[in-house]
C-alpha positions in Angstrom: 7.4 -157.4 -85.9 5.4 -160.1 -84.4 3.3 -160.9 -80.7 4.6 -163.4 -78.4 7.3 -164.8 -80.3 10.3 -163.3 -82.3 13.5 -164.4 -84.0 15.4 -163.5 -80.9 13.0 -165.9 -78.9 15.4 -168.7 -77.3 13.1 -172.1 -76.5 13.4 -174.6 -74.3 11.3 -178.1 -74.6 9.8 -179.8 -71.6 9.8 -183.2 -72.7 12.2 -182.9 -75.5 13.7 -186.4 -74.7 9.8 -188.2 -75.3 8.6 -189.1 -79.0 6.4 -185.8 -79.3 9.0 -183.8 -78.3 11.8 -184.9 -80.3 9.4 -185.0 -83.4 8.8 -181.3 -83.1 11.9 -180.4 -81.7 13.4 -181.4 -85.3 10.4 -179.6 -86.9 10.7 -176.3 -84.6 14.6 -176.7 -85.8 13.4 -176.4 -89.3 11.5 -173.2 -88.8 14.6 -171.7 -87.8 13.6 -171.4 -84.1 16.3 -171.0 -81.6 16.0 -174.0 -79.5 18.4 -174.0 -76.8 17.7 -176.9 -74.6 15.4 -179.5 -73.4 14.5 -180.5 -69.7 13.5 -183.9 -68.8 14.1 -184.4 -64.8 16.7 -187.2 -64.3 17.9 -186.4 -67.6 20.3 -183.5 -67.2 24.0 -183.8 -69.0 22.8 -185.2 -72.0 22.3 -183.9 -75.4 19.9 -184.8 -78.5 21.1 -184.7 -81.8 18.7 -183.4 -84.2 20.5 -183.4 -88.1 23.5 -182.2 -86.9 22.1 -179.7 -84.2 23.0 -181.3 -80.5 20.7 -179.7 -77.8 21.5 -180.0 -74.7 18.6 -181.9 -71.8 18.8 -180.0 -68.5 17.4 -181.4 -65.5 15.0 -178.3 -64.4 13.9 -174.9 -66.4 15.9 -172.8 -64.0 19.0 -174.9 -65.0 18.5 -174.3 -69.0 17.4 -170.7 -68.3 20.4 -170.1 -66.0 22.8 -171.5 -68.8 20.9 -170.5 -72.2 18.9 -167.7 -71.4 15.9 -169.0 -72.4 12.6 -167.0 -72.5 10.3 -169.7 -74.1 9.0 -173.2 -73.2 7.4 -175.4 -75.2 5.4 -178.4 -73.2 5.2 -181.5 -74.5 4.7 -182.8 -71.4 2.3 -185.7 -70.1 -1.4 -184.7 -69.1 -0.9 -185.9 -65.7 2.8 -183.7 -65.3 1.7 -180.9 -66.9 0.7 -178.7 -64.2 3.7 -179.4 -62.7 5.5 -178.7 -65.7 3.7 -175.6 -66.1 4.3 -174.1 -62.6 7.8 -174.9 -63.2 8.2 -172.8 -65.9 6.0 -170.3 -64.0 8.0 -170.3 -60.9 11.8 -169.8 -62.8 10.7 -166.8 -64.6 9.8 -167.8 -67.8 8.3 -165.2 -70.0 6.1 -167.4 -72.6 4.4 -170.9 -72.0 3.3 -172.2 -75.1 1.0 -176.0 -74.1 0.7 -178.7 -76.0 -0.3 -181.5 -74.6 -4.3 -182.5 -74.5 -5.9 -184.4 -71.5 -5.1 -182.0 -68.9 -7.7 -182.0 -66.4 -9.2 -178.4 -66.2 -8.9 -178.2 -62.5 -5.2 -178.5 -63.2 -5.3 -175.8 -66.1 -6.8 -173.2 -63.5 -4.3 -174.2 -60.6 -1.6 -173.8 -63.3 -3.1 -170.5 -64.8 -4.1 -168.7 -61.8 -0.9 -169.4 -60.3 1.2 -167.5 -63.8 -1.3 -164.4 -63.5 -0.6 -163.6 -59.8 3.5 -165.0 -60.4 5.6 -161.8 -59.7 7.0 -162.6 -63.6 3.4 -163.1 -65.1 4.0 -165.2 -67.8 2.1 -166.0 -71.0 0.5 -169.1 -71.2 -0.8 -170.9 -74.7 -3.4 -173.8 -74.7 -3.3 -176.1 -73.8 -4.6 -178.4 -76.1 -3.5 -176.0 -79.0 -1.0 -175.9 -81.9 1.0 -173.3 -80.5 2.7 -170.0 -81.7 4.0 -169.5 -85.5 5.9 -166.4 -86.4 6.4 -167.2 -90.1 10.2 -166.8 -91.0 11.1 -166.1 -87.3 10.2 -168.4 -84.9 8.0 -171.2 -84.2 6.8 -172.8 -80.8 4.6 -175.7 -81.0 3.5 -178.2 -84.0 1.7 -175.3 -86.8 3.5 -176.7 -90.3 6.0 -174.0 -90.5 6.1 -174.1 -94.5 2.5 -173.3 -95.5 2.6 -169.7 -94.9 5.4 -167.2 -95.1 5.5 -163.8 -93.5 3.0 -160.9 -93.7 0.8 -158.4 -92.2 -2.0 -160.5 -91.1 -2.3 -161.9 -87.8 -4.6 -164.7 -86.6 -6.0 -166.3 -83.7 -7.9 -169.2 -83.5 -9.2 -171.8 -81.5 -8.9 -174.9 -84.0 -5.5 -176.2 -84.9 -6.2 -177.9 -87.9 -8.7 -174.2 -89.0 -4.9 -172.2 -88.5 -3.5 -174.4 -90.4 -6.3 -173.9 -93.7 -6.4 -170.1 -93.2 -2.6 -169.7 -93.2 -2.1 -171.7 -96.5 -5.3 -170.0 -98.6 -3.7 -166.5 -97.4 -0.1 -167.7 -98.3 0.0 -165.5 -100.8 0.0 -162.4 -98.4 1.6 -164.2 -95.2 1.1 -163.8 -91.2 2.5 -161.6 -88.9 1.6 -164.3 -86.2 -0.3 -166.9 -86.2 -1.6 -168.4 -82.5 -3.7 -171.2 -81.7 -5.3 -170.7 -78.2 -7.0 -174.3 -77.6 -10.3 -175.1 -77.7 -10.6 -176.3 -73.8 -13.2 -174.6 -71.1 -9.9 -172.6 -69.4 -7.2 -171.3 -71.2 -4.5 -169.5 -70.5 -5.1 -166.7 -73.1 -8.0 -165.7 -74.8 -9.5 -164.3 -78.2 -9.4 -161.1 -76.6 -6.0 -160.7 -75.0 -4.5 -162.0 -78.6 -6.6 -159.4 -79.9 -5.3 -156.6 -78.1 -1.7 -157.7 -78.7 -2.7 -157.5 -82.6 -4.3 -154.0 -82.4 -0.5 -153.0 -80.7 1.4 -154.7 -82.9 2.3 -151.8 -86.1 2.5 -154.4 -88.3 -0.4 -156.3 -88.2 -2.6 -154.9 -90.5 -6.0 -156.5 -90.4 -6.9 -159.5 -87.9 -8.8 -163.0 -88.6 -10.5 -164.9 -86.1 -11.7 -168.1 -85.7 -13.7 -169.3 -82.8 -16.5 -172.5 -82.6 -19.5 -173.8 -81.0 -20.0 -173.3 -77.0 -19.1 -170.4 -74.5 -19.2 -167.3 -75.0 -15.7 -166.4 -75.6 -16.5 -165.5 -79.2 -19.1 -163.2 -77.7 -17.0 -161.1 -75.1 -14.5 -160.8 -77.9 -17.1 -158.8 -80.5 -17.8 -156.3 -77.0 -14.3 -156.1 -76.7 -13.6 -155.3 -80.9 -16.9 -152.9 -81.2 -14.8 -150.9 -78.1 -11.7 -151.1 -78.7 -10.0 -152.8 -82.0 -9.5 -149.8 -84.7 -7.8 -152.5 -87.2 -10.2 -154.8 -89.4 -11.5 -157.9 -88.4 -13.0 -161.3 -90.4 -14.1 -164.0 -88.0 -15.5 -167.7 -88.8 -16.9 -169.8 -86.2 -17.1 -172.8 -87.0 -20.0 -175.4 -86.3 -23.3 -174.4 -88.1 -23.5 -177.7 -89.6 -23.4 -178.8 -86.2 -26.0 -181.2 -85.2 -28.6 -179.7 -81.9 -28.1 -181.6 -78.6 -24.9 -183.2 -80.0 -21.7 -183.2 -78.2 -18.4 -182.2 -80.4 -15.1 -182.7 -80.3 -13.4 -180.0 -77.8 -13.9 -179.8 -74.7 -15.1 -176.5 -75.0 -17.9 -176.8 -77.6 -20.4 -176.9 -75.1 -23.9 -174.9 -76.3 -26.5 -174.2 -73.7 -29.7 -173.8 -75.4 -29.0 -170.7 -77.9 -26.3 -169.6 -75.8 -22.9 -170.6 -77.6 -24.1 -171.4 -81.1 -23.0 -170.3 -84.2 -25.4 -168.4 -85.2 -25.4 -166.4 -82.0 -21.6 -165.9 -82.6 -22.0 -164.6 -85.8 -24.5 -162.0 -84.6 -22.7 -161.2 -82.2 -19.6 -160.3 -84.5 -21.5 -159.0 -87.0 -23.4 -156.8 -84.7 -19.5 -155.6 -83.6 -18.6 -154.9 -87.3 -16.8 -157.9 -88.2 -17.6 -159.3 -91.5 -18.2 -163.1 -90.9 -17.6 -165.7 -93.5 -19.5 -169.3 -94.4 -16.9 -171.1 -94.9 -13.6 -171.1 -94.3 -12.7 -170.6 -97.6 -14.8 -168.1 -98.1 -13.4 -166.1 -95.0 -9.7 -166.0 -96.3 -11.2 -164.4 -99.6 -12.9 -161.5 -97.3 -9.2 -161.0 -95.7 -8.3 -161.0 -99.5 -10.7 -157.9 -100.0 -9.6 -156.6 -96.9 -5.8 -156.3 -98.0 -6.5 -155.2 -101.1 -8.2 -151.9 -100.1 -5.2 -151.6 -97.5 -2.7 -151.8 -100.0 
C-alpha cells in the first residue's frame, strides 16, 4: 500500500504544455505514473507527445476529469496563476493537489488552502514549493528522481526536496512506502503531522523518518502529536545546526525567533517525544537501518 498516491492514481498536469511541465511530464511517464492529460486554458484539442505516449491538453480540470477520470493534479503552474490553478482543481472535485511551483505569495497559499479545507470534496493539497509525492514502483506526482529508491516499508516526510532525495537513496536498500515532500514555505497545505497520521494508518508502513529545519514550530507540534498518538517508530533530522544566529536561510519558512525554531530546540523536542534524532543525514538513515533490522 501507499498514502496519497497509488498505481491506480490517474494525473493530470496544469501546465503540461510549459517547459517545467513537459520536463516532468516525460519523467512522471518514466515512473510508470498514469498521466492522463494536461490543461493549459486556450489549449484544449491538442496533444503532447512524450516518447511515443500522446497526452491529450484539455482546456479546464473539469474537462480532463470529465473525460479521463482523473483524481490527481500536478501544478506546474506560474506563481502568479497558481491560486487560480489551485482553486480550480479545488472547485472540480479533485481529490489530491500535489504544488510545485515556488514564488507563490503566501496570502495566495492561504486563500487557496482555506478554500480546499472547507470545499465540500476537501482535497489534499502538497507544497507548494515542494518536490511532490513518490510512491516507488507505483506512482509518482512531482519532480522526486523516481530511480533512486525502490519500494519498501518505510515512509518519509520531509520538508527539504533535495534532503528526500539523500534519505531515499542511502535507504535504497530497504525502499519507501511513500515518500512526500511537504515544502518548506510559512503555509502549507499539509503538514508533518497530517503525513504522520496517514503513516501510522497505513499497514504497511513500518517505521517513519522525518525531516524538518530551522524556524516554526511545526517540528514541535509534530513530537506532541507522536508522543500521543504515533505507535510506529520514528527517526527525525532537522536540519540547520550549522546554521549561523541572526542569519536568514533559504526557505521561506526557516524563520527562528530567538530560541524558538532552532535546531536544537527541535531536537529536544523530538527527543523528549521518543524519537531518536540523528546528526547528520547520513547518520539518520543508519538509525532507520537499526530500526528495520529489529523489525525484521
Amino acid at each position: 500500500m501507499a498514502i496519497f498516491l497509488t498505481k491506480d492514481s490517474k494525473i493530470i498536469v496544469q501546465g503540461m504544455t510549459g517547459s517545467q511541465g513537459r520536463k516532468h511530464t516525460q519523467r512522471m511517464l518514466g515512473a510508470g505514473s498514469q498521466i492522463v492529460g494536461g490543461v493549459t486554458p486556450g489549449k484544449g484539442g491538442q496533444t503532447l507527445d512524450f516518447e511515443g505516449v500522446s497526452v491529450p491538453v484539455f482546456g479546464s480540470v473539469a474537462e480532463s476529469m470529465a473525460l479521463t477520470g482523473a483524481d490527481v493534479s500536478v501544478v506546474f503552474v506560474p506563481p502568479r496563476f497558481a491560486k487560480a490553478a489551485v482553486l480550480e482543481a479545488t472547485d472540480a472535485g479533485i481529490e489530491l493537489i500535489v504544488v510545485i511551483t515556488e514564488g507563490i505569495p503566501v496570502q495566495d497559499t492561504v486563500v487557496f488552502c482555506a478554500h480546499a479545507r472547507t470545499s465540500s470534496v476537501g482535497p489534499r493539497i502538497i507544497g507548494p514549493n515542494c518536490p511532490g509525492v513518490i510512491s516507488p514502483g507505483a506512482s509518482n506526482a512531482g519532480i522526486i528522481p523516481a530511480d533512486i529508491t525502490g519500494p519498501g516499508r518505510i515512509g518519509l516526510v520531509s520538508k527539504s526536496g533535495t534532503l528526500t532525495y539523500q534519505m531515499m537513496f542511502e535507504l535504497r536498500d530497504i525502499g519507501f512506502s511513500t515518500c512526500v515532500g511537504i515544502g518548506g514555505d510559512p503555509v502549507i497545505g499539509t503538514t508533518h503531522i497530517e503525513a504522520l497520521q496517514s503513516f501510522e494508518n497505513d499497514p504497511d508502513t513500518a517505521a517513519v523518518v522525518m525531516i524538518g529545519e530551522i524556524g516554526g514550530d511545526a517540528e514541535e507540534r509534530a513530537a506532541d502529536y507522536i508522543k500521543a498518538n504515533i505507535t510506529k517508530p520514528v527517526i527525525g533530522y532537522i536540519a540547520g545546526f550549522t546554521a549561523p544566529e541572526g542569519k536568514t536561510m533559504g526557505h521561506a519558512g526557516a524563520i527562528v525567533s530567538g530560541s524558538s525554531g532552532t535546531a536544537a530546540a527541535k531536537k529536544d523536542a523530538l527527543e523528549a517525544a521518543g524519537v531518536q534524532v540523528g546528526t547528520t543525514p547520513s547518520d539518520t538513515a543508519e538509525l532507520m537501518r537499526e530500526v528495520m533490522k529489529s523489525l525484521s
